[in-house]
N, C-alpha and C positions, 0 to 999 in steps of 0.2 A: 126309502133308500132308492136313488136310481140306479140305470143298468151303470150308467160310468163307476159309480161308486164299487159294484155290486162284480164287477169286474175285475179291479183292478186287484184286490188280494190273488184272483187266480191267477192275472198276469205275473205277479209276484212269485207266485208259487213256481210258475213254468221259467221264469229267469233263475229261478234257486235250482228247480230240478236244471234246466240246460246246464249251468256253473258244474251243478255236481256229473253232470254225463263226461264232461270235457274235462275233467279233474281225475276222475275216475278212468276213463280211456282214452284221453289225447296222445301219452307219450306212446301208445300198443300203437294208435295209430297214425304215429308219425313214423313210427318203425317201421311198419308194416310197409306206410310209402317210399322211403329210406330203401327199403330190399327190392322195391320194383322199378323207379324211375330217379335213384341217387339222390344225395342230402340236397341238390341246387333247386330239386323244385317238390321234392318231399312237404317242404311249408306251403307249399298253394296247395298241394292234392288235400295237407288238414285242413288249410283256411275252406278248402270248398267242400268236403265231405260236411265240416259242421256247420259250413251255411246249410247244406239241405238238410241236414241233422234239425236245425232251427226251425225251416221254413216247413217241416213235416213234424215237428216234435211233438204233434200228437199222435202220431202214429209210430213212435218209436217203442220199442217191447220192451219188457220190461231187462230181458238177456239184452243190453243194448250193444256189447260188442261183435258180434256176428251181422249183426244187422249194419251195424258203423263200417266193419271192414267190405260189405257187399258193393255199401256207399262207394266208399274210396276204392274200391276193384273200379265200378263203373265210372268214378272221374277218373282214374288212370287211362283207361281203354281210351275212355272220349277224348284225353288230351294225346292220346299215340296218333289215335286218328286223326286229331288236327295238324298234329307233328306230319305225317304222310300226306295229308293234302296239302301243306302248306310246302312241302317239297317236290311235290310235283307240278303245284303253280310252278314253284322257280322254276325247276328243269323247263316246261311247257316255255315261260318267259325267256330264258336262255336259248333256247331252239329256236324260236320264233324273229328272233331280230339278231344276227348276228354284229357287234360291233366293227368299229375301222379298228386298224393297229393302235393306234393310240388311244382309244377310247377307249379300251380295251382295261390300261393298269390305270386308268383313270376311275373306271368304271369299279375297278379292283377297289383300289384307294377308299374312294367315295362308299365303299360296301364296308371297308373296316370303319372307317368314322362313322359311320349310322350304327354297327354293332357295340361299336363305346360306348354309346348314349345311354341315357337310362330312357327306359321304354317307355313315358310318360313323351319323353322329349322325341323320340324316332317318331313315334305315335303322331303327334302336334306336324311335323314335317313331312309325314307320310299322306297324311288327310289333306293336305294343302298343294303339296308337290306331284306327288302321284298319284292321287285318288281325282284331283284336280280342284277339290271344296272350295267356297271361299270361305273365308275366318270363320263368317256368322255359321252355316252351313256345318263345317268341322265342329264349331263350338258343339253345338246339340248332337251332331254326333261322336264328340267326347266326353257328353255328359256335362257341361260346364257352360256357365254364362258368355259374350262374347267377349267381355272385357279380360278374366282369365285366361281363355283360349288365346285374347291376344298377348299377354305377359310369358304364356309357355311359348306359345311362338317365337317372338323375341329370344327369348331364353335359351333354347331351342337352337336359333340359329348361329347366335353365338356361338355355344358347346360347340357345334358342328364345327367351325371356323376355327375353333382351337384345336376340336381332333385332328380336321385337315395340314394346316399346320405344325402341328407337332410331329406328321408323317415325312414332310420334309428333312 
């Protein structure tokens, strides 16, 4: 028997135990994130607690909810702290370049239509517009081939043109 063979029951096992840890404590710790950062991003603090849940599963105890909630304390904190630097960019930005009068509810405008968007699509316009990337460039750093990156794009810009529009 080889190692592939010789493995793969164990792999087996740790996808059956992982099923049973997230069956057993997912809804404690979707509460848990519920009571610290409200229902709208409660599902990403579980979706990333049990990513590291996964990516450490051998090292999880066998009391596994104390351990799970430790998890998700520390993705909570890490995502306040992104919350906080990514609010003092803006301020920093805001300070820094003051608009004319008219750029100004323009600028306004153009903040609400990038916040309609679904963040796949802000993301796609952001790399390209303000980061300054070109396609190929944004593609790899969204993770995706160029040909994708350029259909979100597209897509992308659309959206925007109809948020803008519909402000009208």
């Amino acid at each position: 028997m080889n190692s592939v063979t010789r493995a793969r029951p164990n792999a087996a096992g740790e996808r059956e135990r992982f099923v049973a840890l997230y069956e057993s404590h997912g809804a404690a710790v979707l509460a848990y994130a519920r009571r610290r950062v409200g229902a709208d991003e409660a599902d990403d603090v579980l979706a990333e607690t049990f990513l590291v849940a996964w990516r450490r599963r051998r090292e999880v105890p066998d009391d596994a909810l104390p351990w799970l909630y430790a998890v998700a304390g520390n993705v909570v904190r890490n995502r306040l702290r992104a919350e906080r630097r990514r609010g003092a960019l803006y301020a920093r930005m805001a300070s820094t370049v003051p608009p004319a009068a008219g750029e100004a509810a323009q600028d306004l405008k153009l903040g609400e239509a990038l916040a309609r968007l679904k963040a796949i699509d802000r993301e796609a316009l952001l790399l390209t517009a303000w980061e300054g990337l070109e396609p190929e460039r944004a593609a790899r750093a969204a993770g995706c081939s160029r040909a994708t990156f350029h259909v979100r794009l597209h897509r992308a810009r659309t959206r925007l043109a109809q948020a803008l529009e519909e402000q009208r």
